[in-house]
Backbone as CSV, one residue per row, in Angstrom:
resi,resn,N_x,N_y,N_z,CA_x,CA_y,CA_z,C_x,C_y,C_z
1,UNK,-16.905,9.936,-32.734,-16.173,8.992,-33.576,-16.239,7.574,-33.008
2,UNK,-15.721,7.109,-32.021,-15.847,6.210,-30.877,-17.252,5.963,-31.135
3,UNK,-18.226,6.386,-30.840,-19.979,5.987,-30.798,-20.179,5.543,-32.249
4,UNK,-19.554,6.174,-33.019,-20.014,5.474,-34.619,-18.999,4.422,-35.367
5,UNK,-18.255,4.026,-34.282,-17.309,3.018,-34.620,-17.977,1.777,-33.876
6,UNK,-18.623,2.236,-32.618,-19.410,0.614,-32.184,-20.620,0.459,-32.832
7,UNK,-21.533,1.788,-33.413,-22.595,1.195,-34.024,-22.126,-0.315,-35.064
8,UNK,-20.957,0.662,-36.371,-20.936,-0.056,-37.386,-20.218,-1.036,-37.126
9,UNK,-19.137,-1.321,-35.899,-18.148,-2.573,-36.016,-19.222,-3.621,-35.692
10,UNK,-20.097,-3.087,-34.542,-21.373,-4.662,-34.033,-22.226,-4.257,-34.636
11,UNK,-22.995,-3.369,-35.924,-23.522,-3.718,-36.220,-25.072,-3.335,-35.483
12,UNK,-24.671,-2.494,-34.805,-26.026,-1.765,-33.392,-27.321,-1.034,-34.006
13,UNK,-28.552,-1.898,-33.632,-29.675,-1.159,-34.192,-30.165,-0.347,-32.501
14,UNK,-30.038,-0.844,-31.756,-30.868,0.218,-30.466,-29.905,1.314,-29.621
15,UNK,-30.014,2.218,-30.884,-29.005,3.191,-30.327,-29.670,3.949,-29.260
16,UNK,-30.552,4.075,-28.670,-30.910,4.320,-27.341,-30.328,3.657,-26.178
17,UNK,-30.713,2.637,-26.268,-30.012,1.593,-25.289,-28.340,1.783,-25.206
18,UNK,-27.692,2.278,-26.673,-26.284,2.048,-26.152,-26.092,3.566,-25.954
19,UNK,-26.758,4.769,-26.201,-26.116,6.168,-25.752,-26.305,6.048,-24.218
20,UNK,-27.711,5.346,-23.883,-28.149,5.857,-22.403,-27.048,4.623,-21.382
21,UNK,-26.683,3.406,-21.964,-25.283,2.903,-21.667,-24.602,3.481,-21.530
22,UNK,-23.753,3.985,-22.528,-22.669,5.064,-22.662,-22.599,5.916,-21.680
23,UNK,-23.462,6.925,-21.399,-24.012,7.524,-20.453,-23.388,7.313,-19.340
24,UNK,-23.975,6.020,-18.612,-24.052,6.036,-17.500,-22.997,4.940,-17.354
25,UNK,-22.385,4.542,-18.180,-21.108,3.832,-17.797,-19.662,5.016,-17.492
26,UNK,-19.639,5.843,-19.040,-18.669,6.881,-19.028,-18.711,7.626,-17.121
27,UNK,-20.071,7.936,-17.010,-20.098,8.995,-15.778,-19.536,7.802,-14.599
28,UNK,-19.615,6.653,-14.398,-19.327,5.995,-13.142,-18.238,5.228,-13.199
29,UNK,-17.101,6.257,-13.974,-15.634,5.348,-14.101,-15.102,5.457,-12.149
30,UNK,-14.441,4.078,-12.007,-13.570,4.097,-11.188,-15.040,3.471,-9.967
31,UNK,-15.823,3.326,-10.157,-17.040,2.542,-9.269,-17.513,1.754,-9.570
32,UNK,-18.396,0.508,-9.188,-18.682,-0.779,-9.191,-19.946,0.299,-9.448
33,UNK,-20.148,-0.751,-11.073,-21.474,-0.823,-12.101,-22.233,-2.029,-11.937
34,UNK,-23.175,-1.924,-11.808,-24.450,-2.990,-11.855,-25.172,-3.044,-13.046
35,UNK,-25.572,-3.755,-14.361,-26.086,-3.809,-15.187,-27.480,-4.447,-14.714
36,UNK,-27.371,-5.026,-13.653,-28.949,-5.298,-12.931,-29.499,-4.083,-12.736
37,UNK,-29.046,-3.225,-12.307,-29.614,-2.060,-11.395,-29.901,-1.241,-12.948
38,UNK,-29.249,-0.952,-14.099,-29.163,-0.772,-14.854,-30.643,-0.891,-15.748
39,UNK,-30.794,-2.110,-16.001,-31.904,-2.706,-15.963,-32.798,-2.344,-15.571
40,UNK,-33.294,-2.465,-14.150,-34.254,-2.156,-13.190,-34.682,-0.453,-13.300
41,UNK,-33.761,-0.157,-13.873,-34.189,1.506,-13.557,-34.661,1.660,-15.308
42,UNK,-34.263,1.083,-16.089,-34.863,1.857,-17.230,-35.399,0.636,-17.959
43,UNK,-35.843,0.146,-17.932,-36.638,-0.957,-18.625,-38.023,-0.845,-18.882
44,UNK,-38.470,0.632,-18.047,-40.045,1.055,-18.349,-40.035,2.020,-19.753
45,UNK,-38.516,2.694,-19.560,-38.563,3.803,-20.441,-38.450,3.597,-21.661
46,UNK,-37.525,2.435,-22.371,-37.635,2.484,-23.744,-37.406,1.222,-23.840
47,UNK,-37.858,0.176,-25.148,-37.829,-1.150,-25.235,-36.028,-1.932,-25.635
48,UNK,-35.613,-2.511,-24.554,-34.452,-3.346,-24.549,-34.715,-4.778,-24.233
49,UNK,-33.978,-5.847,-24.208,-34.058,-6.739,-23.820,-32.611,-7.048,-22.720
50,UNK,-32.959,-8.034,-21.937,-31.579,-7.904,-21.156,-30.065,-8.665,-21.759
51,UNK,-30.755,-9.661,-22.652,-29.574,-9.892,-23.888,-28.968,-8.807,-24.250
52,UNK,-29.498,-8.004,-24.937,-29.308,-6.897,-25.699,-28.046,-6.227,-24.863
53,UNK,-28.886,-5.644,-23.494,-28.219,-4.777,-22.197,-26.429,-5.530,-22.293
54,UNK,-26.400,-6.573,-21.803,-25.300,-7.329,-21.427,-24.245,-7.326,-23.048
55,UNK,-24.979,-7.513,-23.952,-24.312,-8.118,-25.072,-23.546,-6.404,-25.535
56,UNK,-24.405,-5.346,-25.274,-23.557,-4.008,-25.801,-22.735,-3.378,-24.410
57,UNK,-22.755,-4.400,-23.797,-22.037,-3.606,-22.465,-20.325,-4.528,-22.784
58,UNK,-20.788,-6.059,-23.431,-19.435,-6.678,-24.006,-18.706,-5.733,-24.874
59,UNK,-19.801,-5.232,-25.786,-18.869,-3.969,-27.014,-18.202,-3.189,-26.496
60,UNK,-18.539,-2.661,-25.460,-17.914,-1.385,-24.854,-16.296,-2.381,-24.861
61,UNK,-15.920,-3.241,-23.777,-15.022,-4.172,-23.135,-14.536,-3.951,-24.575
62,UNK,-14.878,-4.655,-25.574,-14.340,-5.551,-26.585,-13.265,-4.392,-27.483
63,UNK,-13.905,-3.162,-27.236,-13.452,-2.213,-27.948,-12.751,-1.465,-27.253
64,UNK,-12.314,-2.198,-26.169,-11.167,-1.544,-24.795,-11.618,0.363,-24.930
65,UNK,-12.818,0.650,-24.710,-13.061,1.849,-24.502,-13.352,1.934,-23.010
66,UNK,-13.389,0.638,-21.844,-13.537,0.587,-21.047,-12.916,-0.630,-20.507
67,UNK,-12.624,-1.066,-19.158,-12.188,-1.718,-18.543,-12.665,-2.174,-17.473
68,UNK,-12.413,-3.812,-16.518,-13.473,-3.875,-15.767,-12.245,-4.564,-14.680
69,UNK,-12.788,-4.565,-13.358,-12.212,-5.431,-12.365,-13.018,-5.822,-11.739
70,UNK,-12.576,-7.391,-11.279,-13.219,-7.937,-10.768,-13.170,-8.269,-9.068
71,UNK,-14.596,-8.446,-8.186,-14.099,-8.474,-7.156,-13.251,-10.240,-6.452
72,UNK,-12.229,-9.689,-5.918,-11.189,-10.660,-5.088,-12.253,-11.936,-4.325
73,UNK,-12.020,-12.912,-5.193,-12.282,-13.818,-4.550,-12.140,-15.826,-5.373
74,UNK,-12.070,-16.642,-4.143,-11.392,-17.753,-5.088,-12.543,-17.724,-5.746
75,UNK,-13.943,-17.874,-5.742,-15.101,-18.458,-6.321,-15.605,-17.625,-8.004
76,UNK,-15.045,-18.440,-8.993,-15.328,-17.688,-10.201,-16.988,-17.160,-9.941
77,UNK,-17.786,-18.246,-9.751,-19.169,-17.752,-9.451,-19.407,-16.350,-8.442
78,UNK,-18.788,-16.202,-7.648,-18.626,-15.034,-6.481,-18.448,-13.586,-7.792
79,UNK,-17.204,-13.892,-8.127,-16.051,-12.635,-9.010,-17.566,-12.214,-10.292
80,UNK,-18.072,-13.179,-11.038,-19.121,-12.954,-11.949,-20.626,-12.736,-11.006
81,UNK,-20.623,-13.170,-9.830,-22.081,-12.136,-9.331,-22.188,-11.185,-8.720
82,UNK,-21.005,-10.723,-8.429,-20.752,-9.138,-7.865,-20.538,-8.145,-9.151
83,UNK,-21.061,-7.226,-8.787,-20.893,-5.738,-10.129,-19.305,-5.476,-10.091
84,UNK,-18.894,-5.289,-11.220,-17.618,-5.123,-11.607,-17.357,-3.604,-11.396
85,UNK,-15.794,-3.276,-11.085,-15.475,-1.576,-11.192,-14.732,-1.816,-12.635
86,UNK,-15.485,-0.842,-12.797,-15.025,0.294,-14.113,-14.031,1.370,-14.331
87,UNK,-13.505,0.965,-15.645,-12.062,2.198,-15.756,-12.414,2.774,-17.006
88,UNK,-12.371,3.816,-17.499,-12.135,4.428,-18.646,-10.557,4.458,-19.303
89,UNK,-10.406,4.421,-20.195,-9.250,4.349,-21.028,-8.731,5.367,-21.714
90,UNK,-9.670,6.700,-21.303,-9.378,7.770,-21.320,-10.275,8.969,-20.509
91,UNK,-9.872,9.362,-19.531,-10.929,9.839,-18.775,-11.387,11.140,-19.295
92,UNK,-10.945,11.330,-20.599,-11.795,12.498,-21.297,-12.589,11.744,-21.532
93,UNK,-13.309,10.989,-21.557,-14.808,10.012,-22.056,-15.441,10.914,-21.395
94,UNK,-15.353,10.452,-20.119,-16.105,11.786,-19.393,-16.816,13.022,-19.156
95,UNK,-17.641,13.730,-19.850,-18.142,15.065,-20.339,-17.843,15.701,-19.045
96,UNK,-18.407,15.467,-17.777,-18.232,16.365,-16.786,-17.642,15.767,-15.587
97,UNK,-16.152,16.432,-15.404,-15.622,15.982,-14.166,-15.595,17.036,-13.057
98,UNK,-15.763,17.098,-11.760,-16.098,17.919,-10.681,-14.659,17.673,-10.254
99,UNK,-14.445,18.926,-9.133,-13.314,18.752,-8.490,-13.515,17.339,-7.557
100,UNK,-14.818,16.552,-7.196,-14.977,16.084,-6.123,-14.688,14.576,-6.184
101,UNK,-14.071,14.581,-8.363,-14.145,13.846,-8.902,-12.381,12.994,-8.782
102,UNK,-11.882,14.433,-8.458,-10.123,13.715,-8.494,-9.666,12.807,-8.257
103,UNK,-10.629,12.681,-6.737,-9.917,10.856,-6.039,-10.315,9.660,-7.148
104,UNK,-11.941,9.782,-8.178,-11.636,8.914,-9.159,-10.522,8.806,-10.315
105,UNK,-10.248,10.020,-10.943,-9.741,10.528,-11.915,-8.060,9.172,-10.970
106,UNK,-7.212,9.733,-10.044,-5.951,9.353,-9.606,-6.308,8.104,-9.479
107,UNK,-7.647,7.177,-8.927,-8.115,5.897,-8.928,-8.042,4.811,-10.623
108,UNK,-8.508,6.015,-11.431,-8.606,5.267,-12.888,-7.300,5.521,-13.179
109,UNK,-6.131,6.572,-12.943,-4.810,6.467,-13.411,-4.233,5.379,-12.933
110,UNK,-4.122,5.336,-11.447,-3.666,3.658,-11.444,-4.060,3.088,-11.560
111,UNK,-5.425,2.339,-11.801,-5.533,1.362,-12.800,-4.990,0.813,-14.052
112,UNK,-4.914,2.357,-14.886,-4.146,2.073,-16.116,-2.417,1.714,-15.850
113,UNK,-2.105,2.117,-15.003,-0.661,1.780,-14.895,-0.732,0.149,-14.366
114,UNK,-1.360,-0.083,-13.623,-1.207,-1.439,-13.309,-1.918,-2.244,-14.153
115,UNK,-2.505,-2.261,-15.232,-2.760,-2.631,-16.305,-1.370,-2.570,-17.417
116,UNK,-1.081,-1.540,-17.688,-0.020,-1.206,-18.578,0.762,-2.670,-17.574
117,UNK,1.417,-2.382,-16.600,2.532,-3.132,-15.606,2.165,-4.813,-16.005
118,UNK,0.628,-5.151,-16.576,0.348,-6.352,-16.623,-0.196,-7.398,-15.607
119,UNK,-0.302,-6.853,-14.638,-0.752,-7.107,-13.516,-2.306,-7.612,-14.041
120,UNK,-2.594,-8.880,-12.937,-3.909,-9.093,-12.436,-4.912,-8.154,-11.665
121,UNK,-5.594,-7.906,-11.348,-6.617,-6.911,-11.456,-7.959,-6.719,-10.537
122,UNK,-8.250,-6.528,-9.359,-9.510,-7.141,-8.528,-9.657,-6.151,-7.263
123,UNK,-10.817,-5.864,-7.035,-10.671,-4.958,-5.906,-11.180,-5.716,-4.490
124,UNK,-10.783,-5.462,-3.543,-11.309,-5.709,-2.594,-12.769,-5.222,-1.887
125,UNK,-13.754,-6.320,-1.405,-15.033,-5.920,-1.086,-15.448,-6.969,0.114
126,UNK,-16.200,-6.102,1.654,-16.708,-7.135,2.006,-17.863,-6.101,2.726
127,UNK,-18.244,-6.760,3.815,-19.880,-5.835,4.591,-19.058,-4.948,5.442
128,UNK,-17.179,-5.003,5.551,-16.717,-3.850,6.961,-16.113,-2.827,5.895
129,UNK,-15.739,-2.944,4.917,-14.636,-2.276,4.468,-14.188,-2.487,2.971
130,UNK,-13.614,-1.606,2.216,-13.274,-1.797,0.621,-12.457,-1.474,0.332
131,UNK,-11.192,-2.034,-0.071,-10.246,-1.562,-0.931,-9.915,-1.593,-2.545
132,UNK,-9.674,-0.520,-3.077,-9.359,-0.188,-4.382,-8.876,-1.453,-5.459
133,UNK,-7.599,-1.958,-4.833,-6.793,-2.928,-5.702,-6.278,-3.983,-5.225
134,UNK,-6.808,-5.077,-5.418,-5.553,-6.348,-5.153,-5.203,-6.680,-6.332
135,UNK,-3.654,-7.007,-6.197,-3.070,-6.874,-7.532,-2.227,-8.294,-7.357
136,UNK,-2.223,-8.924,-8.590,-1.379,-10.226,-8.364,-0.639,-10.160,-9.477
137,UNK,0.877,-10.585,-9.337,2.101,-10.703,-10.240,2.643,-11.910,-10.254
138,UNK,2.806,-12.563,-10.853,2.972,-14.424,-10.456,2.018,-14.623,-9.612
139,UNK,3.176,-14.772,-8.390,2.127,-15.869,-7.243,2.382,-14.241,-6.062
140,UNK,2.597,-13.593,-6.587,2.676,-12.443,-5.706,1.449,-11.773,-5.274
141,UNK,0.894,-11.067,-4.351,-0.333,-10.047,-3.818,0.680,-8.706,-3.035
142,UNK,-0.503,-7.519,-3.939,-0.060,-6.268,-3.287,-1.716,-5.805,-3.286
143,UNK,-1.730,-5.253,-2.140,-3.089,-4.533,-1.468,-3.253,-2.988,-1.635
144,UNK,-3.296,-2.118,-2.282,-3.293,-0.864,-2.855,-4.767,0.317,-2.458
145,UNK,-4.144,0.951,-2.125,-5.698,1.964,-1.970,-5.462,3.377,-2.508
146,UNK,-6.331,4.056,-2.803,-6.250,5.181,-3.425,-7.127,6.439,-3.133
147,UNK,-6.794,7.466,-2.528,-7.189,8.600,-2.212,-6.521,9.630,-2.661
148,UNK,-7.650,10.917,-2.911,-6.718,12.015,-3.204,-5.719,12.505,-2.318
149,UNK,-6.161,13.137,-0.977,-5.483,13.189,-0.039,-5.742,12.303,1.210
150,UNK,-5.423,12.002,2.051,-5.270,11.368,3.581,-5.758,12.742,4.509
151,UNK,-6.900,12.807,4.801,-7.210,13.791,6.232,-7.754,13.227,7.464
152,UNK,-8.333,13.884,8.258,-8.932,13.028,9.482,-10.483,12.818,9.425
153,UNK,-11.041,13.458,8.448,-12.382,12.459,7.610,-12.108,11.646,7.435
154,UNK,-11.270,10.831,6.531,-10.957,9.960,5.465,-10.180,8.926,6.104
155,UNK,-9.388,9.206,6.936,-8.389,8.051,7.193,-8.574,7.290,7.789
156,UNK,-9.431,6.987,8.605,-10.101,5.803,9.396,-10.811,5.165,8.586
157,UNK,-11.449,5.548,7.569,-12.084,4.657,6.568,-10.997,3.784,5.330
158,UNK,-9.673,4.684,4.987,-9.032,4.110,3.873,-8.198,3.558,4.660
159,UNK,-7.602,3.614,5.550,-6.918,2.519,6.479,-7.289,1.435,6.866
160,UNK,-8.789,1.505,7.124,-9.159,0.512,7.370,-9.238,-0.518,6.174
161,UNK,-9.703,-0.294,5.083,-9.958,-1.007,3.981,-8.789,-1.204,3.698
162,UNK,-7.722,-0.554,3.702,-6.403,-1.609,3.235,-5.984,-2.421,4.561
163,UNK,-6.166,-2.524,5.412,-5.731,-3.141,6.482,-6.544,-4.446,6.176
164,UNK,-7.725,-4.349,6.416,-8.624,-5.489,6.133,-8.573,-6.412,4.875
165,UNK,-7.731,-6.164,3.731,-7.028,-6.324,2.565,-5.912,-7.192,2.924
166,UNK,-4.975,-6.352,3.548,-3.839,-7.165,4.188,-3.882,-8.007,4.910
167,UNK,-4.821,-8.370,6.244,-4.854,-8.596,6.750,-5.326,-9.989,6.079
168,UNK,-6.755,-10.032,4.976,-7.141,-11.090,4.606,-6.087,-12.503,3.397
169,UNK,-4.873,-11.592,2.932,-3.849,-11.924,2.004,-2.251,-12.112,2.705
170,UNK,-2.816,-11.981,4.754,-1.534,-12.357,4.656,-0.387,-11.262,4.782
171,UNK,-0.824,-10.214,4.054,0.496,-9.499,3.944,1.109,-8.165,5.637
172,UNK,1.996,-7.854,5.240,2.369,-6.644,6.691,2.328,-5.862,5.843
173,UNK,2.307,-5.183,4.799,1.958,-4.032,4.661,1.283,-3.867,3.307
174,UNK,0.835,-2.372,3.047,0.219,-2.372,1.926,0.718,-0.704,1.676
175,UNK,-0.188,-0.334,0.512,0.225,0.989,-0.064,-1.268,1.688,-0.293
176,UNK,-1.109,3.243,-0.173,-2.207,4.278,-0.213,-1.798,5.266,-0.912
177,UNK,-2.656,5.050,-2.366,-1.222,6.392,-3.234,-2.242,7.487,-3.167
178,UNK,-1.769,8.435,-3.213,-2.365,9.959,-2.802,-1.765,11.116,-4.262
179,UNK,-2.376,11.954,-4.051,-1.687,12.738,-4.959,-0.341,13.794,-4.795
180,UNK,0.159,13.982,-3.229,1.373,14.326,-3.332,1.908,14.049,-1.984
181,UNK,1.069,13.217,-0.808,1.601,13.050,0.885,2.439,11.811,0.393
182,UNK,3.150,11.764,1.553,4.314,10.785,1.741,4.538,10.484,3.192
183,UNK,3.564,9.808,4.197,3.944,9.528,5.024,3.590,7.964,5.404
184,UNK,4.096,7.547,6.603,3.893,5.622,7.115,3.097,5.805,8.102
185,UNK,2.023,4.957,8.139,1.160,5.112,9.348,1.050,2.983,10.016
186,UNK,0.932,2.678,11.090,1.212,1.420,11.456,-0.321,1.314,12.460
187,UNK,-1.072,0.031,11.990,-1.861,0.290,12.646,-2.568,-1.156,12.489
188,UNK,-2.637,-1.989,13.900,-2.845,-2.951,13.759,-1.997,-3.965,13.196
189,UNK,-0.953,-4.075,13.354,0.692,-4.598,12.975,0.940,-4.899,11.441
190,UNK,0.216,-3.341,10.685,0.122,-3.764,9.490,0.654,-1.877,9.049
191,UNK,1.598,-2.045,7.907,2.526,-1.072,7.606,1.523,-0.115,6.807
192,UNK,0.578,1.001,6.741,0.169,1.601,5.558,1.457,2.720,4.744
193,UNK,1.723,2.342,3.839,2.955,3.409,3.107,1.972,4.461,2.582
194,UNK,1.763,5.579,2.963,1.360,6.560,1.971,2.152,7.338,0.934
195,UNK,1.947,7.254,-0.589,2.849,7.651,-1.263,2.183,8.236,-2.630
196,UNK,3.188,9.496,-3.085,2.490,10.443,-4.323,2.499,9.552,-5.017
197,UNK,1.411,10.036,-6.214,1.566,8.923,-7.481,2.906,9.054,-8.353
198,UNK,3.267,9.966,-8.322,4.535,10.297,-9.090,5.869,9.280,-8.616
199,UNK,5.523,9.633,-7.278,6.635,8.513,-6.749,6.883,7.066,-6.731
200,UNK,5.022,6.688,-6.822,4.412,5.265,-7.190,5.112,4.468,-8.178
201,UNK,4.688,5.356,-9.638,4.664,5.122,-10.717,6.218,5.059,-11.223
202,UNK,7.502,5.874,-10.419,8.914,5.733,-10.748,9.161,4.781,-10.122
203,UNK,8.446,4.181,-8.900,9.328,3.427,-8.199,10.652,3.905,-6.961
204,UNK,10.307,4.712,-7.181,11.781,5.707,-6.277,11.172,6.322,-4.749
């Protein structure tokens, strides 16, 4: 229904170009998309132009079947030459989700809540480390990260990326929402709150 509502609202003659879009946008919710790379990989296989590419990747946006964030930084030029992360607006878009998929699935839920909340929108990115969300409310910054669970794989890497978050905004602490741990970890004189989403999302 959705696919035959963007043909006819824009009007779409290269329905190749927008299923094999579709495609590969739906499958990489909650990760930084490259429409260069996009490009580069199928531009032998069937005839597009890169107008074309960019202009049905706006439809998607326009028709809030998808969502984009941008990466944190003052330089509008910076925020528009880095690949944007992607949210779905319903993560049944999705045909096939893996269990391995959850930490995106709880990643694209808060998104939508901090969207719903009205919030500004941007993830953190540099060459040490990445965090999920910087979020701005007025003149406010909150540094946010998101994992399914916190183990001793994982936590030296998502600590670090919100630390390096905080650290770059200033702030003492930040937040790591998980799907049901609840503990404080301090590290580098910077507060990580780990907290369920349930608890996130009440506020309590």
């Amino acid at each position: 229904m959705f696919f035959k509502d963007l043909v006819e609202r824009f009007n779409i003659t290269n329905i190749t170009l927008l299923k094999t879009l579709q495609e590969n946008l739906f499958s990489a919710f909650s990760t930084r998309f490259s429409l260069t790379s996009f490009y580069k990989k199928y531009r032998g296989k069937f005839p597009f132009s890169k107008d074309s590419l960019f202009s049905y990747y706006r439809h998607f946006l326009d028709s809030m079947l998808l969502y984009e964030s941008r990466i944190f930084s003052e330089s509008s030029y910076q925020r528009m030459r880095n690949p944007p992360k992607i949210y779905l607006v319903d993560t049944g878009l999705a045909r096939r989700v893996k269990s391995e998929d959850y930490g995106r699935l709880l990643e694209n839920a808060v998104f939508l809540e901090l969207k719903r909340k009205g919030y500004e929108i941007y993830y953190f990115f540099n060459k040490e480390a990445e965090c999920d969300f910087i979020v701005k409310d007025n003149s406010r910054f909150q540094a946010i990260q998101v994992s399914w669970e916190i183990n001793e794989e994982n936590k030296e890497r998502e600590t670090k990326g919100l630390i390096k978050a905080c650290k770059y905004l200033g702030l003492k602490s930040g937040i790591i929402i998980t799907h049901d741990q609840e503990i404080e970890v301090k590290q580098e004189g910077v507060v990580c709150k780990v907290l369920p989403f349930w608890r996130w999302v009440k506020g309590v």
